[in-house]
N, C-alpha and C positions, 0 to 999 in steps of 0.2 A: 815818366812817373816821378812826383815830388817826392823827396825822402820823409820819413813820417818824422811828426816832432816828438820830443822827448813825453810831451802829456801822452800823445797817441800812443808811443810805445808803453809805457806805463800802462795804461787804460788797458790795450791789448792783451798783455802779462796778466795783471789782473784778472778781467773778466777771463782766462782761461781757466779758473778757478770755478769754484761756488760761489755765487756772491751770496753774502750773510746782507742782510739789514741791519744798520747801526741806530739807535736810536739816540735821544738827545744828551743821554750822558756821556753818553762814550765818544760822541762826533763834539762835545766840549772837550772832554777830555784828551784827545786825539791834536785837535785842531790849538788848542791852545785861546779858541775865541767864544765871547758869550755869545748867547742867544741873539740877543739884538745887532751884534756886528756881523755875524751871520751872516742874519736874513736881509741885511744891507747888501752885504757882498754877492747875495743871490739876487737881489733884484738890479745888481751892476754889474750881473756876469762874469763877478770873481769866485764864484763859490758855487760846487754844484747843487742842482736843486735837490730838493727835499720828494721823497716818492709817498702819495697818501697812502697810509694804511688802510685806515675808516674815515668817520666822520669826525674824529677828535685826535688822531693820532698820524703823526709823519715817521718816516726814518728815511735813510738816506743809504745808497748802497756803497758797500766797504768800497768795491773797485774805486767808482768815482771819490770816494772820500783820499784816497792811498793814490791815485792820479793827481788829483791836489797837491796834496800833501809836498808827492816826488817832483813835483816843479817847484816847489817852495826851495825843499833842499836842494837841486840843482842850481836855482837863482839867488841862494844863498841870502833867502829871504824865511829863515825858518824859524820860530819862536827859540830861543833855549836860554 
């Protein structure tokens, strides 16, 4: 059995929680990136996707947002 990676463990921790829905202020404000670098980074499979709400509305779940995130800071690639 492969050792899990640091995202998986992360993700795992997390979602042993509640996961909340973040929406677009908070996953800016979190993340450090606008809108438009984003949805780049999601359609290049650096950034996780966006969950539909309705027909006019996304959010994104905290777990995957805070799995992100904790591989940024472990790769010492984190905005500050």
């Amino acid at each position: 059995m492969s050792k899990p990676t640091d995202r998986e463990r992360a993700r795992r921790l997390a979602q042993s929680t509640v996961d909340r829905i973040l929406r677009d202020a908070e996953v800016r404000e979190r993340s450090g990136l606008s809108r438009t670098t984003r949805w780049r980074l999601i359609r290049e499979g650096k950034f996780p996707a966006a969950v539909k709400l309705t027909d006019h509305a996304v959010g994104w779940r905290e777990s995957d947002i805070d799995a992100w995130l904790a591989t940024r800071v472990s790769r010492g690639l984190a905005h500050g």
